[in-house]
PyMOL CGO cylinders between C-alpha atoms (Angstrom):
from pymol import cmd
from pymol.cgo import CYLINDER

trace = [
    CYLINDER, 21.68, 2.53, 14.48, 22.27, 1.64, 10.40, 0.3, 1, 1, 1, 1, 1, 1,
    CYLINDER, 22.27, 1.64, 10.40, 18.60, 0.23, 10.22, 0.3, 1, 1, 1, 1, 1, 1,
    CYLINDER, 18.60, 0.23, 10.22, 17.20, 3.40, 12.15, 0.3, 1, 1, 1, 1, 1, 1,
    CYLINDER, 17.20, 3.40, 12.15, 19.17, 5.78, 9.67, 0.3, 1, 1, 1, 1, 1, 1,
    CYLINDER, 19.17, 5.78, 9.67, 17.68, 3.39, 6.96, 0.3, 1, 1, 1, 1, 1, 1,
    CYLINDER, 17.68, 3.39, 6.96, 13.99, 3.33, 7.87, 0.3, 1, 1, 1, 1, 1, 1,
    CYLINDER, 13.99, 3.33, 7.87, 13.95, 7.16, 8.62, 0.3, 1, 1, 1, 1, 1, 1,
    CYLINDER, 13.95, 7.16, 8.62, 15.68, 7.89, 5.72, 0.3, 1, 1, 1, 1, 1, 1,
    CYLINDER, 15.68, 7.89, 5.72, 12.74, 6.28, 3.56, 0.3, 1, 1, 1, 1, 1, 1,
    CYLINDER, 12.74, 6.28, 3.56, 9.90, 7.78, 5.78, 0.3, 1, 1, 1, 1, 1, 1,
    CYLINDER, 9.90, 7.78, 5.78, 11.18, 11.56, 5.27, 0.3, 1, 1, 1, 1, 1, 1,
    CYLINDER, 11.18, 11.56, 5.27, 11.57, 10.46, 1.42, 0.3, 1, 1, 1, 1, 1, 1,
    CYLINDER, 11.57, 10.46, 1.42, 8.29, 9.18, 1.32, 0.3, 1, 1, 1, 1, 1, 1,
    CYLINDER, 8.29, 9.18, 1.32, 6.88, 12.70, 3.45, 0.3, 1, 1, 1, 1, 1, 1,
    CYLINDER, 6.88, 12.70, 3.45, 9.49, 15.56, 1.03, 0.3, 1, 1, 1, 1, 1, 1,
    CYLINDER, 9.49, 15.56, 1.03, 9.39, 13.65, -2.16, 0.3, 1, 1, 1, 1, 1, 1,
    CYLINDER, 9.39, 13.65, -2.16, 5.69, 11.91, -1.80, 0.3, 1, 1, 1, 1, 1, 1,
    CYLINDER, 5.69, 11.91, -1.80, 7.69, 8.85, -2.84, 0.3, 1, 1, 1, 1, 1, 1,
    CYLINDER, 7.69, 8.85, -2.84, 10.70, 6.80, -1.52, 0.3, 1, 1, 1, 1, 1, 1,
    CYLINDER, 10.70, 6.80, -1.52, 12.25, 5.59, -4.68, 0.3, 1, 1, 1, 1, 1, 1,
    CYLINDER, 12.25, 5.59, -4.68, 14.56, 8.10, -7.01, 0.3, 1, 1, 1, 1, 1, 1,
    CYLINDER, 14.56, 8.10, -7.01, 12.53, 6.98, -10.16, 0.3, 1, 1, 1, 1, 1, 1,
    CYLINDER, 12.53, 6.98, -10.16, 9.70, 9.14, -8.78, 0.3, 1, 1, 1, 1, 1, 1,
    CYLINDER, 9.70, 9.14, -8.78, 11.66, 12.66, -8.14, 0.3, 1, 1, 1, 1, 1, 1,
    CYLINDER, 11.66, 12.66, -8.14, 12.40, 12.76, -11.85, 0.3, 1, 1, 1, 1, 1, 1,
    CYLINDER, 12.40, 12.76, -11.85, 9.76, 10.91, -13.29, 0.3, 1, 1, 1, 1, 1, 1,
    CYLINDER, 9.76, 10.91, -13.29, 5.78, 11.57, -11.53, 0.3, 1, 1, 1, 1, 1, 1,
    CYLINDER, 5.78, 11.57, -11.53, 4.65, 8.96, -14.56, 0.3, 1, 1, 1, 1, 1, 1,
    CYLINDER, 4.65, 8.96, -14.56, 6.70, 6.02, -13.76, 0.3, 1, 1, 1, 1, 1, 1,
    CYLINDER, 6.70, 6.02, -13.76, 5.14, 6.51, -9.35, 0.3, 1, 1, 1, 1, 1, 1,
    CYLINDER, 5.14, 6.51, -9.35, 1.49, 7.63, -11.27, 0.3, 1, 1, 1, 1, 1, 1,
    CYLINDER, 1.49, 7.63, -11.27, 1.81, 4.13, -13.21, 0.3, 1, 1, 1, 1, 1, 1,
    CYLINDER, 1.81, 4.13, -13.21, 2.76, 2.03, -10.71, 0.3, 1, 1, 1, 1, 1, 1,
    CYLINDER, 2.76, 2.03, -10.71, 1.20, 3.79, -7.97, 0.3, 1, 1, 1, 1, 1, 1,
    CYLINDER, 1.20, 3.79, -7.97, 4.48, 3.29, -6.02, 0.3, 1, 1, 1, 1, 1, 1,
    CYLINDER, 4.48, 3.29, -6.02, 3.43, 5.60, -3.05, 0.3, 1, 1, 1, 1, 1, 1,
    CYLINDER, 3.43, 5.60, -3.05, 4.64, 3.21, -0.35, 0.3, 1, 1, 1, 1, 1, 1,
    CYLINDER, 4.64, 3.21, -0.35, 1.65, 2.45, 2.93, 0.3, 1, 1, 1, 1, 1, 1,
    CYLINDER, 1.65, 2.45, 2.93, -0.04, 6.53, 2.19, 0.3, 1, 1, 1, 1, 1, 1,
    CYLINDER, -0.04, 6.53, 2.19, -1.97, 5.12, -0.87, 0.3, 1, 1, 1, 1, 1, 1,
    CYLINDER, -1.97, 5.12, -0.87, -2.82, 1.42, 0.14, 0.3, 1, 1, 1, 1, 1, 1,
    CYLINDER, -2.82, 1.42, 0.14, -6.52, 2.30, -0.82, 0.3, 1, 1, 1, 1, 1, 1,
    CYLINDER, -6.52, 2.30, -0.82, -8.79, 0.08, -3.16, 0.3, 1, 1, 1, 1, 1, 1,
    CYLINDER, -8.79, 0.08, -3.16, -7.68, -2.82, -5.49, 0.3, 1, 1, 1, 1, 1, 1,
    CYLINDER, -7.68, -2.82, -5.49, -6.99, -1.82, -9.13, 0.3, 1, 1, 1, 1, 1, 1,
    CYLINDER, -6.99, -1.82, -9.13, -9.58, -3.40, -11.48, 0.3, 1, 1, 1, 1, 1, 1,
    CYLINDER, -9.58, -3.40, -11.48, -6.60, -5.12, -13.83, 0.3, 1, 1, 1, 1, 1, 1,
    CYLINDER, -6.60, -5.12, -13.83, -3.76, -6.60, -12.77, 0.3, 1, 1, 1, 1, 1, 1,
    CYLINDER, -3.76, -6.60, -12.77, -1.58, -8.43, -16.24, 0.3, 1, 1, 1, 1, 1, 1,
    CYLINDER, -1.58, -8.43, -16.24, -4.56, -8.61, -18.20, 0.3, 1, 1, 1, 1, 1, 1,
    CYLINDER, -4.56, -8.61, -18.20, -6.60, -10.01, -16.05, 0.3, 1, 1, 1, 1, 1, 1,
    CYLINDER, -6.60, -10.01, -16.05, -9.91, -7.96, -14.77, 0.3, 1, 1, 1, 1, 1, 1,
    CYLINDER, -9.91, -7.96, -14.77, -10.34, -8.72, -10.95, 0.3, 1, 1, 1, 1, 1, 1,
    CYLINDER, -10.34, -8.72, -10.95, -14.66, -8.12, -12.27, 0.3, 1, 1, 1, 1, 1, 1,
    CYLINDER, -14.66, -8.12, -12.27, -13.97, -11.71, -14.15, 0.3, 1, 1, 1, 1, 1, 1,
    CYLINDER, -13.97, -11.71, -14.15, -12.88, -13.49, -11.23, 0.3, 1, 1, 1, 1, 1, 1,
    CYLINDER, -12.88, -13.49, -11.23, -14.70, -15.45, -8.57, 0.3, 1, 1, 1, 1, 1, 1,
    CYLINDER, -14.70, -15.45, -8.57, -13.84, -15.92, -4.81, 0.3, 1, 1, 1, 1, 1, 1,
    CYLINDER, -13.84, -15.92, -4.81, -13.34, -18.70, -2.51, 0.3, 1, 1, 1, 1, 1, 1,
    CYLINDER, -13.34, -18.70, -2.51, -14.78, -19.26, 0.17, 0.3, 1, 1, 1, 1, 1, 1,
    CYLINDER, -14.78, -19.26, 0.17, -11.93, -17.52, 2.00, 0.3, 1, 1, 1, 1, 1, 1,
    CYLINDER, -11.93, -17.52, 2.00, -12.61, -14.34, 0.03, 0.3, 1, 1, 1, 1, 1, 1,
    CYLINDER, -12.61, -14.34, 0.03, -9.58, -15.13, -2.14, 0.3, 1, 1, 1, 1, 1, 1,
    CYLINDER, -9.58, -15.13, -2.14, -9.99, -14.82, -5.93, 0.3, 1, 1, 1, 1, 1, 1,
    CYLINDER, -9.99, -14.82, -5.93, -9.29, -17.78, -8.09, 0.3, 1, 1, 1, 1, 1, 1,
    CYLINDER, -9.29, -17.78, -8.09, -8.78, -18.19, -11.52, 0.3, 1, 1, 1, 1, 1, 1,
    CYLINDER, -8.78, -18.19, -11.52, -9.47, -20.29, -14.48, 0.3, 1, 1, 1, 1, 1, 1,
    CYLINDER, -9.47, -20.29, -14.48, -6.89, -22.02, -16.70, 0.3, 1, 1, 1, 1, 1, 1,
    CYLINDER, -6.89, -22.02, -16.70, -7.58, -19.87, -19.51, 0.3, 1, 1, 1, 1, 1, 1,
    CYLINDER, -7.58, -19.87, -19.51, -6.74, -16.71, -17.37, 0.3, 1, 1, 1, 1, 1, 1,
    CYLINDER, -6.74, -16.71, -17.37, -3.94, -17.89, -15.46, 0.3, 1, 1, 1, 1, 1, 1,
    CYLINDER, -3.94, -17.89, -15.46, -2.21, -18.69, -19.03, 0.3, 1, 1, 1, 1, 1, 1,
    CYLINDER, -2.21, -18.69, -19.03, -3.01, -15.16, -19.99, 0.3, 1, 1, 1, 1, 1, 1,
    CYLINDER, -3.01, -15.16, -19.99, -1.61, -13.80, -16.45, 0.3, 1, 1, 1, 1, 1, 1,
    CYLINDER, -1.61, -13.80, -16.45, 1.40, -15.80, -16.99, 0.3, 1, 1, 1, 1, 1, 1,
    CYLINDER, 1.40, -15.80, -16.99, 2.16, -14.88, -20.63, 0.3, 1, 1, 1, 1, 1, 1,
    CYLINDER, 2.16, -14.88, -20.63, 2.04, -10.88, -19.67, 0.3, 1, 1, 1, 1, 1, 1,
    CYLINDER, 2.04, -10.88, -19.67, 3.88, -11.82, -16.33, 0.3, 1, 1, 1, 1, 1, 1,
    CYLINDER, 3.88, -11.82, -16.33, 6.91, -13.26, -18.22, 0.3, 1, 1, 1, 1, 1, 1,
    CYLINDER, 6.91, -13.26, -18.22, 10.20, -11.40, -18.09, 0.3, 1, 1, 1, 1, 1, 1,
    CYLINDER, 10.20, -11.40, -18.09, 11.85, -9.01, -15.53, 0.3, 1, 1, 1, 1, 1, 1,
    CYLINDER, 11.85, -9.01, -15.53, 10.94, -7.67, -12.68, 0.3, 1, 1, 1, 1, 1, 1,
    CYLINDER, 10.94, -7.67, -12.68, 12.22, -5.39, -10.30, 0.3, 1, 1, 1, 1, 1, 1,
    CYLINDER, 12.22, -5.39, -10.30, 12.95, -6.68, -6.86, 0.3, 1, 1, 1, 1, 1, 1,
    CYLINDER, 12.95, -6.68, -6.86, 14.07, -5.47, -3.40, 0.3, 1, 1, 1, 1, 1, 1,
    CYLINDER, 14.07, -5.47, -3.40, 14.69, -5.98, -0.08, 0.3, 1, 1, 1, 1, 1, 1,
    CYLINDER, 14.69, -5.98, -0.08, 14.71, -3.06, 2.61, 0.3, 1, 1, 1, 1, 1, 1,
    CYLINDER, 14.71, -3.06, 2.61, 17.63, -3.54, 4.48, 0.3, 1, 1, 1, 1, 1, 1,
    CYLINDER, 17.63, -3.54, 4.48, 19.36, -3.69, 1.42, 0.3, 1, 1, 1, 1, 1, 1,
    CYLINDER, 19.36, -3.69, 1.42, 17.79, -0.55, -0.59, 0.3, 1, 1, 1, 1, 1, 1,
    CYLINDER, 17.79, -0.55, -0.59, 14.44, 0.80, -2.09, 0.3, 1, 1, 1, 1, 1, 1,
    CYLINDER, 14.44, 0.80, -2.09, 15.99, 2.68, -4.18, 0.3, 1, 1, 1, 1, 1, 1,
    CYLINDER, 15.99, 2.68, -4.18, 18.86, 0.59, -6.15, 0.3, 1, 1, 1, 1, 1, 1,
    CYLINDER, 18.86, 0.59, -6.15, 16.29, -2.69, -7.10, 0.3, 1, 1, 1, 1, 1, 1,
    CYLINDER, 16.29, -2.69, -7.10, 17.58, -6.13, -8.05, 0.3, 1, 1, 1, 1, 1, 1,
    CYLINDER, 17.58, -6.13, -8.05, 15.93, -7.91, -11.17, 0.3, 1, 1, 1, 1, 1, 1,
    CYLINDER, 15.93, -7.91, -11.17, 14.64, -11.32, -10.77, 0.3, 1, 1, 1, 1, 1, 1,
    CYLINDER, 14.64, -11.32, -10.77, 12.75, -12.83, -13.62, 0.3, 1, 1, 1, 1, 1, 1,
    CYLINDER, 12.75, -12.83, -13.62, 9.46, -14.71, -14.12, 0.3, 1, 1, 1, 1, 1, 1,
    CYLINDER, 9.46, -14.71, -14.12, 10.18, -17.33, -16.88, 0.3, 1, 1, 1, 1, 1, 1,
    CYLINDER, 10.18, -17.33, -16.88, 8.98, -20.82, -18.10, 0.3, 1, 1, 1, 1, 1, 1,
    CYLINDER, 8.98, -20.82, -18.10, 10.72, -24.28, -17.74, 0.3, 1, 1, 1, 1, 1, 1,
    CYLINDER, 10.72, -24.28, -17.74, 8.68, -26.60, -19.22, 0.3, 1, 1, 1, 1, 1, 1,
    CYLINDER, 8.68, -26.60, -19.22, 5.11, -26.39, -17.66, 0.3, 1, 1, 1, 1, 1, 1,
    CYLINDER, 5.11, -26.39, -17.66, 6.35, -24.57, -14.35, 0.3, 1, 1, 1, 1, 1, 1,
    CYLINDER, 6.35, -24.57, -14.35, 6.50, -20.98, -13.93, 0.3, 1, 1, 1, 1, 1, 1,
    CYLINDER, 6.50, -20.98, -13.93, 9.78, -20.28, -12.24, 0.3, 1, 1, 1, 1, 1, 1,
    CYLINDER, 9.78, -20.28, -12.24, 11.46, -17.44, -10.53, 0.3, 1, 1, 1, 1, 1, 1,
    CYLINDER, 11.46, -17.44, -10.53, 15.21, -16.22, -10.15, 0.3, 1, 1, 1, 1, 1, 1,
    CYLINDER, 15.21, -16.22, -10.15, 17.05, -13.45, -9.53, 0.3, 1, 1, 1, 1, 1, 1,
    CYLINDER, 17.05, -13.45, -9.53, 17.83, -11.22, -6.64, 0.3, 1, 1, 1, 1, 1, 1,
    CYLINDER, 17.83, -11.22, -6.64, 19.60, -7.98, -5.36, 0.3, 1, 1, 1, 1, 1, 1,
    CYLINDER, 19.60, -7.98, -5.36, 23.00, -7.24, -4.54, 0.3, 1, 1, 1, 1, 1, 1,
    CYLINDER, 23.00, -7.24, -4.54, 24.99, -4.23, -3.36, 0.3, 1, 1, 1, 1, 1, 1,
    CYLINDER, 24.99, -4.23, -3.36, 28.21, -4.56, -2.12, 0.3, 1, 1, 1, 1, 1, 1,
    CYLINDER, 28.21, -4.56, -2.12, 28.32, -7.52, 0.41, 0.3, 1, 1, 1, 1, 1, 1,
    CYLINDER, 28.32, -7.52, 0.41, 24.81, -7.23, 0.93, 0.3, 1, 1, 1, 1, 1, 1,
    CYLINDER, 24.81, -7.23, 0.93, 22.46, -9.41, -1.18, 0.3, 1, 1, 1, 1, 1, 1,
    CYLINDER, 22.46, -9.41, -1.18, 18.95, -11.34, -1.78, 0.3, 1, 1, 1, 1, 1, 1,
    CYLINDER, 18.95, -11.34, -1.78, 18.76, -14.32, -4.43, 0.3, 1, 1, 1, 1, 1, 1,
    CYLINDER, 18.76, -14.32, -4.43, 14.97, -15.19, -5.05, 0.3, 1, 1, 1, 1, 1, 1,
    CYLINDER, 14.97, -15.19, -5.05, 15.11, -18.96, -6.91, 0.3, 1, 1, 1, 1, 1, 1,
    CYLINDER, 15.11, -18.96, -6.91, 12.05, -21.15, -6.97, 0.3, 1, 1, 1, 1, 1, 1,
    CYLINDER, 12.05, -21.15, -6.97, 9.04, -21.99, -9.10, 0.3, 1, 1, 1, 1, 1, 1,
    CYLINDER, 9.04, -21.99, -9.10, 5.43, -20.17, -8.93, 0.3, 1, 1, 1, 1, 1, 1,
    CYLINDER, 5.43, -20.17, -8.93, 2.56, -21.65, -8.57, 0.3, 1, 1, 1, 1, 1, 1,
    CYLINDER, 2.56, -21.65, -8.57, -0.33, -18.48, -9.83, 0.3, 1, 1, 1, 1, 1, 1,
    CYLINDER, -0.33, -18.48, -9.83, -3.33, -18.47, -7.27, 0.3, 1, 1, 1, 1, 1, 1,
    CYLINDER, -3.33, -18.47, -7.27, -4.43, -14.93, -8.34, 0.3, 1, 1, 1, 1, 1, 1,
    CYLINDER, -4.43, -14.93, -8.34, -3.09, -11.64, -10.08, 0.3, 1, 1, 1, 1, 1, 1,
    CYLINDER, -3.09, -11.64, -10.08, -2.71, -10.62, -5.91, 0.3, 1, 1, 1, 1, 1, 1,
    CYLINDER, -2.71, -10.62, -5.91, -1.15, -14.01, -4.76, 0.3, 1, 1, 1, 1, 1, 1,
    CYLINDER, -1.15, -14.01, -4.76, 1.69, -15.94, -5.57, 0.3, 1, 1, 1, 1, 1, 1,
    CYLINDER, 1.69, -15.94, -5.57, 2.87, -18.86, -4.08, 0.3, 1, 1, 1, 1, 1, 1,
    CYLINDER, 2.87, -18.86, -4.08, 6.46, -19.18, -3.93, 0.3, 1, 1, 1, 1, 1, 1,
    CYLINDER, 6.46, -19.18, -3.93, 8.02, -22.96, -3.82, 0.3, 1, 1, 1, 1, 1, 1,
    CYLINDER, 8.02, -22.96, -3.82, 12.05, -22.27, -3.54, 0.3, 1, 1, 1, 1, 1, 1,
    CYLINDER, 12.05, -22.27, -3.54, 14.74, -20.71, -1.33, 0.3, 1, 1, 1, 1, 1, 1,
    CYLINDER, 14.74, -20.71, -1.33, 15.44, -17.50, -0.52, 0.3, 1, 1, 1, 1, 1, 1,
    CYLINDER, 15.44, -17.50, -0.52, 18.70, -16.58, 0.62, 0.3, 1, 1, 1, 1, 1, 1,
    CYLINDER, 18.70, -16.58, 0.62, 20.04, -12.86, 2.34, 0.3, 1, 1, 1, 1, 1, 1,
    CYLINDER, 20.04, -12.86, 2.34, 22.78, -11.33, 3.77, 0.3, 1, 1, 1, 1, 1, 1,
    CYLINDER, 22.78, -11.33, 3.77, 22.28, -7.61, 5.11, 0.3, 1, 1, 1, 1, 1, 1,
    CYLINDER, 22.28, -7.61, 5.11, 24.37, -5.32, 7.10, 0.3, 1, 1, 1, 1, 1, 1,
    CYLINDER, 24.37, -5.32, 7.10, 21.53, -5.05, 9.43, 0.3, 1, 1, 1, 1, 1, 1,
    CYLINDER, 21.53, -5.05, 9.43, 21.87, -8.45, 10.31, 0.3, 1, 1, 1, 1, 1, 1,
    CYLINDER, 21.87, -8.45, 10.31, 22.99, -8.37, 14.10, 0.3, 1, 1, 1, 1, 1, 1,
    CYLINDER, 22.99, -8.37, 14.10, 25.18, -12.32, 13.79, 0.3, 1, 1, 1, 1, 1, 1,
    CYLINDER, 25.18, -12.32, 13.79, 26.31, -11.22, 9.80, 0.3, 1, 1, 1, 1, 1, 1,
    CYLINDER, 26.31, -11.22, 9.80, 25.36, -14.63, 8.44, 0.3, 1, 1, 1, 1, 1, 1,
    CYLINDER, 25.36, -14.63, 8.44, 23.28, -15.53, 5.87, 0.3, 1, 1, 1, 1, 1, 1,
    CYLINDER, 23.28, -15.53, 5.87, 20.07, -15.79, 6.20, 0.3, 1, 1, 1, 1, 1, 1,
    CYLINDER, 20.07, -15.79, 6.20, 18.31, -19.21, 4.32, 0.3, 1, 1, 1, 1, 1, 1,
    CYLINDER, 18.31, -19.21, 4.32, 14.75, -19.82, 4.01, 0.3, 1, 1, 1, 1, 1, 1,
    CYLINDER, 14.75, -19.82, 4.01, 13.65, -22.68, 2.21, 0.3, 1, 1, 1, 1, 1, 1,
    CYLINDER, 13.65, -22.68, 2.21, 9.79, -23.86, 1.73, 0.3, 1, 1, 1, 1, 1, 1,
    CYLINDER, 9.79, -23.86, 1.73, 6.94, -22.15, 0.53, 0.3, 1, 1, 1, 1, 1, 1,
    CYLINDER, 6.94, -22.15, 0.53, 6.27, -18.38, 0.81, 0.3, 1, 1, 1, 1, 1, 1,
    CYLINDER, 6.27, -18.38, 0.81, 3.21, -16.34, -0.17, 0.3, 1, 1, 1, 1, 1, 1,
    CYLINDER, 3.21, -16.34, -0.17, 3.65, -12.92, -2.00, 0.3, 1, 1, 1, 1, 1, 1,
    CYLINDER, 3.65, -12.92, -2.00, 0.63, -10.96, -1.93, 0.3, 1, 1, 1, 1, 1, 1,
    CYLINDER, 0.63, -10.96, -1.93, -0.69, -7.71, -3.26, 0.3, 1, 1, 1, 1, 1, 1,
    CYLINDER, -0.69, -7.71, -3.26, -2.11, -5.33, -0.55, 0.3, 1, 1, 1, 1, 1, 1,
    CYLINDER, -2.11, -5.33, -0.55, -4.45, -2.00, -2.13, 0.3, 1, 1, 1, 1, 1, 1,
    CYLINDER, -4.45, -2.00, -2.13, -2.66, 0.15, -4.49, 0.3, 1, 1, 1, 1, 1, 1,
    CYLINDER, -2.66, 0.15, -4.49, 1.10, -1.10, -4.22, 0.3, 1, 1, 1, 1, 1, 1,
    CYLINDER, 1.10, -1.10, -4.22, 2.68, -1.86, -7.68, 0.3, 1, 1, 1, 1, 1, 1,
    CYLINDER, 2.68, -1.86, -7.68, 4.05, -5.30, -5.75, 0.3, 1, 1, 1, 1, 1, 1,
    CYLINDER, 4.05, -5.30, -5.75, 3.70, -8.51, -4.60, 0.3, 1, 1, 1, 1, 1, 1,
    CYLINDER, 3.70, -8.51, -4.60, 5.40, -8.44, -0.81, 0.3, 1, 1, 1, 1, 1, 1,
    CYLINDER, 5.40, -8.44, -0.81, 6.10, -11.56, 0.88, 0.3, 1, 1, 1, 1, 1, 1,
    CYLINDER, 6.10, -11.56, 0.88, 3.90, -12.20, 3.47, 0.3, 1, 1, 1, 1, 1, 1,
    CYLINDER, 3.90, -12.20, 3.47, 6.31, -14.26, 5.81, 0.3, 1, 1, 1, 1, 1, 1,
    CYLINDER, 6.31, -14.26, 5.81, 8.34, -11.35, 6.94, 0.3, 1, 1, 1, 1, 1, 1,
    CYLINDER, 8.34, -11.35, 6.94, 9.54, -12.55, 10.17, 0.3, 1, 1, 1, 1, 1, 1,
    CYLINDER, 9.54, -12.55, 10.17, 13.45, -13.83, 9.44, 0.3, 1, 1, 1, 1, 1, 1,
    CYLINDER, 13.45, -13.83, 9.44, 14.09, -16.67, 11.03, 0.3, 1, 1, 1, 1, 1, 1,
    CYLINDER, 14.09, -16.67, 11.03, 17.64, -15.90, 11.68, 0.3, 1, 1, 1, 1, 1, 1,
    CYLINDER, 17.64, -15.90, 11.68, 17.11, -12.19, 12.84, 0.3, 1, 1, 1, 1, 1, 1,
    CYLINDER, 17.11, -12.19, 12.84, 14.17, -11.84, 14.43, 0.3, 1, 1, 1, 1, 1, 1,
    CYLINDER, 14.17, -11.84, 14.43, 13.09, -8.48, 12.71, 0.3, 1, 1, 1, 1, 1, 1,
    CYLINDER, 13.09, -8.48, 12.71, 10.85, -7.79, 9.61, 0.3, 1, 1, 1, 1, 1, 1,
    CYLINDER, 10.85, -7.79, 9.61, 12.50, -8.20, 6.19, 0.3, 1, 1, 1, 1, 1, 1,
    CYLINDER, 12.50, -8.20, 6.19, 10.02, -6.95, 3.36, 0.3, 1, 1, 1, 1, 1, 1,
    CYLINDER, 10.02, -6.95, 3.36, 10.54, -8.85, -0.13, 0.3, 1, 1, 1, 1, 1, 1,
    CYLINDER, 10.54, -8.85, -0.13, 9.41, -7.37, -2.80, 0.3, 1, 1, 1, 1, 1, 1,
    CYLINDER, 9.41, -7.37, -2.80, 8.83, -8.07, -6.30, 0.3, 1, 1, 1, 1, 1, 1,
    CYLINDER, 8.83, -8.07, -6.30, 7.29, -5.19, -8.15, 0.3, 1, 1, 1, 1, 1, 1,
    CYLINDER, 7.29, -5.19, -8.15, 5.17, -5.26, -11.45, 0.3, 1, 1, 1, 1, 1, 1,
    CYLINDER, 5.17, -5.26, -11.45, 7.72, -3.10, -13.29, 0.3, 1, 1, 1, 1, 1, 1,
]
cmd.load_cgo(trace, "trace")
């Protein structure tokens, strides 16, 4: 019944407010620069993403852009820092912070979300593929209230976070947890 409450809570925020997240019923610039408008505004691609114009990219034969050295360096210098980060069952509106920093060569990743006995701890190294896809080399580790056996939920391997339209995030495109069964959606956001 908790994850019911939870997901219709968001969808009536998202159809009152126009947005799910508190940041946008006091502040239209922080949803307008982001365009944090959750699925409604999926739409086109933004032309930049961290510097980088998606007009200056090639594809792959998959359709997937890639990038040179020179502008993966640039997407990686504006990409350092922190990020917001979230996981549904957890909240959209209180985010976690996980930050994007160098060790050596390696671009690395670590942080996560916690409220009350519920977290999400994000710690691995990226490997940049595009400004829209990330590929995540770590373990992820959650514990939600939704979670039907309460245990902890470990993921280890490699994970892809990807940029659909509009959003202002990279989502995790494995959503399926192992341990559940059910759809967890983690999120690391530009902001």
């Amino acid at each position: 019944m908790k994850k019911f409450l939870k997901v219709v809570s968001f969808v009536l925020g998202i159809t009152i407010l126009g947005c799910g997240i508190g940041y946008c019923s006091s502040s239209v610039t922080v949803c307008e620069q982001y365009n944090f408008y959750g699925d409604a505004s999926r739409g086109e691609l933004r032309e930049e993403y961290f510097g980088i114009k998606l007009a200056d990219l090639e594809k792959n034969s998959n359709g997937e852009y890639v990038m040179t050295d020179e502008q993966r360096k640039v997407f990686i210098d504006n990409i350092l820092g922190v990020h917001k980060c979230s996981l549904q069952w957890i909240s959209w509106e209180r985010f976690g912070e996980c930050k994007f920093f160098l060790a050596g060569n390696k671009l690395m990743c670590k942080g996560g979300q916690r409220i009350g006995n519920e977290y999400l701890i994000i710690d691995g190294q990226i490997e940049v593929i595009s400004p829209l896809h990330l590929r995540f080399v770590g373990t992820i580790r959650s514990r939600t209230n939704a979670d039907d056996v309460k245990k902890e939920t470990v993921r280890k391997g490699v994970y892809n976070f990807k940029v659909r339209g509009q959003r202002g995030y990279w989502r995790m495109q494995e959503i399926v947890n192992p341990l559940q069964g059910h759809a967890d959606y983690i999120d690391i956001y530009f902001f």
